[in-house]
C-alpha positions as CSV (number, residue, x, y, z in Angstrom):
1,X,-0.4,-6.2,-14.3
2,X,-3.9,-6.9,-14.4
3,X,-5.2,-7.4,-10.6
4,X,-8.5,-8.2,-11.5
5,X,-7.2,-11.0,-13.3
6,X,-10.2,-10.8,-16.4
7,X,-8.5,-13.3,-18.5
8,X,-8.2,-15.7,-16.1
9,X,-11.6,-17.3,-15.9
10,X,-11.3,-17.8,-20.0
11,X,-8.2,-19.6,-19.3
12,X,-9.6,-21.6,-17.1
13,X,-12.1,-22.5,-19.4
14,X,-9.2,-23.2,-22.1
15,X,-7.3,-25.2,-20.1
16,X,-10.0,-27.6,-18.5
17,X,-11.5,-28.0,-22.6
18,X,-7.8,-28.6,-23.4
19,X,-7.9,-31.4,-20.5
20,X,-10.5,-33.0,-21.7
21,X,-9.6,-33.3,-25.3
22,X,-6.5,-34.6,-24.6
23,X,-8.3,-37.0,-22.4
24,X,-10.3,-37.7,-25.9
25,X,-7.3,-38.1,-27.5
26,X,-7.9,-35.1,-29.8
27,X,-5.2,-32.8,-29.3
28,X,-1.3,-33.1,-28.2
29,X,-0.2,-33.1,-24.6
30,X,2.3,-30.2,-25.5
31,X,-1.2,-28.3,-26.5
32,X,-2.5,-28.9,-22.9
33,X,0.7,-28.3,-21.4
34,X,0.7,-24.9,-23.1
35,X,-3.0,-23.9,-22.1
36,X,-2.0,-24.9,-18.2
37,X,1.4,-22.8,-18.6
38,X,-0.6,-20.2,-20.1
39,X,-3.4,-20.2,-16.8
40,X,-0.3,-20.4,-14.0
41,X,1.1,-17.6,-15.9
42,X,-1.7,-15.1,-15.4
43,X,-2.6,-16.8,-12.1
44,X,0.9,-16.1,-10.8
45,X,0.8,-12.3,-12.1
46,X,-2.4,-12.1,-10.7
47,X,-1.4,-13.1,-7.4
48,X,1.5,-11.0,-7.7
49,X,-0.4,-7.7,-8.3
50,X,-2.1,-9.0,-5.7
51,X,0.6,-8.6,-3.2
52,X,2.2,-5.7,-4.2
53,X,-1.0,-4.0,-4.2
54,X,-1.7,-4.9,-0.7
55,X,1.9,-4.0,0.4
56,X,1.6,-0.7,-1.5
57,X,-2.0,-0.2,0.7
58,X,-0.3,-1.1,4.1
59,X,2.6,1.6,3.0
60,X,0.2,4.0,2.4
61,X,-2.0,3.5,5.5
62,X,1.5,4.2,7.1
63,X,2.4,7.6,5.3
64,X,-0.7,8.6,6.4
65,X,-0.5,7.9,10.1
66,X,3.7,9.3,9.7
67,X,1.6,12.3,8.3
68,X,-0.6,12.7,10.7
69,X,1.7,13.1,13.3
70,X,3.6,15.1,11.5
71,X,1.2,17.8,11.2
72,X,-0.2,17.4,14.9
73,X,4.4,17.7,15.7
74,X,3.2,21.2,13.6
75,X,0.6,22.2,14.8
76,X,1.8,21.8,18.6
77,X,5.1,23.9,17.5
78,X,3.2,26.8,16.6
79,X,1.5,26.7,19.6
80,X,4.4,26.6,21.7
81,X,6.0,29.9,20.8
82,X,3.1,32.4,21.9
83,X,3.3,30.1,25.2
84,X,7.1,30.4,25.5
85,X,6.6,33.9,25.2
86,X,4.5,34.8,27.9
87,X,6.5,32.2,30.0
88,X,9.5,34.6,29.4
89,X,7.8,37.4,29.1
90,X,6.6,37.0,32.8
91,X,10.8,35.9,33.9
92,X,11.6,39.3,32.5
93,X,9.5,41.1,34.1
94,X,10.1,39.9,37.3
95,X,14.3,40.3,36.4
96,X,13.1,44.0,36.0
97,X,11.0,44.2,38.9
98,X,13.9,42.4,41.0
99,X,16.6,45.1,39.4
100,X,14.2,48.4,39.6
101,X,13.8,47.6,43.2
């Protein structure tokens, strides 16, 4: 799919020339008809790619944030032990102290 849609002005430019020669009488309406099925066709692909693209930018955006906090659920875990430890560390000690005595 082509987002950017860079056919889209030339078929444009086909379909209003093929307006106005059938308006002139120069060409079949089954001729226009196909250059405006050709122009809805690109401008509905385009507005498609459109979409997804923005859907797949909003689902990034929220991969990132998930990952974010992720790594700062991380980072505070390794933290935590060395403060555990001197948490416990200082019950045992006073389990000791209360037993030695």
């Amino acid at each position: 799919m082509d987002a950017k849609g860079a056919d889209l002005p030339f078929l444009k430019r086909d379909m209003d020339r093929a307006h106005n020669m059938f308006t002139s009488g120069l060409i079949a309406q089954n001729t226009r008809d196909d250059t405006d099925k050709n122009y809805q066709i690109a401008a509905n692909k385009q507005e498609s790619a459109e979409a997804i693209l923005a859907r797949l930018r909003r689902q990034s955006r929220e991969l990132r944030r998930a990952l974010e906090q992720q790594q700062a659920a991380v980072s505070e875990a390794e933290e935590k032990p060395a403060q555990c430890n001197d948490r416990f560390a200082d019950r045992w000690a006073w389990c000791f102290r209360v037993t030695v005595k």
